[in-house]
C-alpha positions in Angstrom: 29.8 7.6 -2.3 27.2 5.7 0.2 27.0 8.9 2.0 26.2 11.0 -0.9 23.7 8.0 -2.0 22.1 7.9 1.7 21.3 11.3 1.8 19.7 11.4 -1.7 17.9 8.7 -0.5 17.0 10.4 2.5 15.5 13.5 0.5 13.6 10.7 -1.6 12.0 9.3 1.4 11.1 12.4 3.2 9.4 13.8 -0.5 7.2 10.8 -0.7 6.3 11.1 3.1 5.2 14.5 2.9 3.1 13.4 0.0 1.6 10.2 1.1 1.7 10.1 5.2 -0.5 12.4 7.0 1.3 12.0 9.8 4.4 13.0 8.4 2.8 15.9 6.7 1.4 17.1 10.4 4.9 17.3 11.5 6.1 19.7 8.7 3.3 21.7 9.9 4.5 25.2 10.1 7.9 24.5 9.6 9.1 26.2 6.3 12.8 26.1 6.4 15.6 24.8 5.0 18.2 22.6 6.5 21.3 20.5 5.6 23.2 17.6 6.2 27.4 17.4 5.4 30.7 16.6 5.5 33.2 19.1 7.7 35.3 19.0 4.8 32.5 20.3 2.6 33.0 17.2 0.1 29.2 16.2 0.8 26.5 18.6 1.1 22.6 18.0 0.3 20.3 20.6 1.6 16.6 19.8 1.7 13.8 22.4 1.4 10.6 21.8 3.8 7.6 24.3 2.6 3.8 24.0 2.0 4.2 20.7 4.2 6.2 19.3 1.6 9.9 18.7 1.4 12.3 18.2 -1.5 15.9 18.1 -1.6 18.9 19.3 -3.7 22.5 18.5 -3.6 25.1 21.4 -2.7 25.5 23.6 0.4 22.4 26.0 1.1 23.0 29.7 1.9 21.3 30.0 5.3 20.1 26.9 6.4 17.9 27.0 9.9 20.2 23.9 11.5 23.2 22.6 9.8 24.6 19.0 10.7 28.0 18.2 9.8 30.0 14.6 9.8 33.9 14.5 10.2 34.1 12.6 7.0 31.1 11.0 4.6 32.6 7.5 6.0 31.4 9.0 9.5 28.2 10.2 8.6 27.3 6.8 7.1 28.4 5.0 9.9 26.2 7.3 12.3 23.3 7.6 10.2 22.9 4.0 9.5 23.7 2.6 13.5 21.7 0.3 15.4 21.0 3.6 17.9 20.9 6.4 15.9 20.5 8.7 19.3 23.6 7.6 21.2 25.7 7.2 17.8 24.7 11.1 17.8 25.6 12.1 20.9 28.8 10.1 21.2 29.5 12.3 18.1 28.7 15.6 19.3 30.3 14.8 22.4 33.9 13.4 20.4 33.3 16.5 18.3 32.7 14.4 14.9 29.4 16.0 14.3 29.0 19.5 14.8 25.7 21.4 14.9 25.0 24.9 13.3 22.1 26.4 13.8 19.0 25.7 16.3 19.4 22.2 18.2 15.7 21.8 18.9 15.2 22.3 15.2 18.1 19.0 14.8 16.1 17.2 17.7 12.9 18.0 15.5 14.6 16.5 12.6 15.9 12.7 14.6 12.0 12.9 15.0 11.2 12.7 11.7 12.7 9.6 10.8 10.6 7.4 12.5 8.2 8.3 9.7 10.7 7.1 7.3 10.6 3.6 8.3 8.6 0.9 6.2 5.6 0.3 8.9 5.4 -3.4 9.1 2.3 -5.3 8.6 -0.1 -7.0 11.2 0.9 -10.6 9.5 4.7 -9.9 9.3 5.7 -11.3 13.1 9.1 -12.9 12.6 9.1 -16.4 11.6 9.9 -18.9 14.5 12.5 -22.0 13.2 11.1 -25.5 13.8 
């Protein structure tokens, strides 16, 4: 279930950044596609849509997505997708065979590039607070 609710989130996130962050919006530049993340077992699947510089999502399997990426298991894919480091949690999973890729890799490499867009930027006054 926190898979399923991490990659709705996802699709939420990445709709509001290709509205709101130029940026983001650069980077979907030319990219009209569509490409999914989910489980090996096929229990998960949300596919998100990127055209027009926009993206949206929808739950379900597509029919030809450009890059697939698939999790052993939704635990798995939670796990990975929520790590301290994102990059080596990947490749220790591509490497173990947990996550395999379909499709283009730089397309997937494109994608891990994304998601620093996706992160709450944090303010000029918000240095961490030093205990007296």
């Amino acid at each position: 279930m926190k898979f399923r609710f991490l990659l709705w989130m996802l699709g939420r996130l990445m709709a509001k950044a290709s509205r709101d962050n130029p940026d983001f919006r650069q980077q979907l530049e030319g990219r009209d596609m569509v490409f999914q993340l989910h489980t090996l077992d096929g229990k998960v699947a949300r596919h998100f849509i990127v055209a027009g510089q926009r993206v949206t999502s929808k739950r379900g399997a597509a029919k030809e997505p450009a890059f697939a990426i698939g999790f052993r298991d939704a635990a798995y894919g939670f796990e990975t997708m929520t790590a301290k480091n994102k990059q080596l949690a990947f490749m220790q999973g591509i490497q173990n065979k947990d996550i395999q890729i379909q499709g283009n890799p730089a397309l997937v490499m494109w994608f891990q590039g994304l998601t620093k867009y996706l992160m709450p930027k944090k303010k000029k006054g918000d240095a961490p607070k030093k205990a007296a």
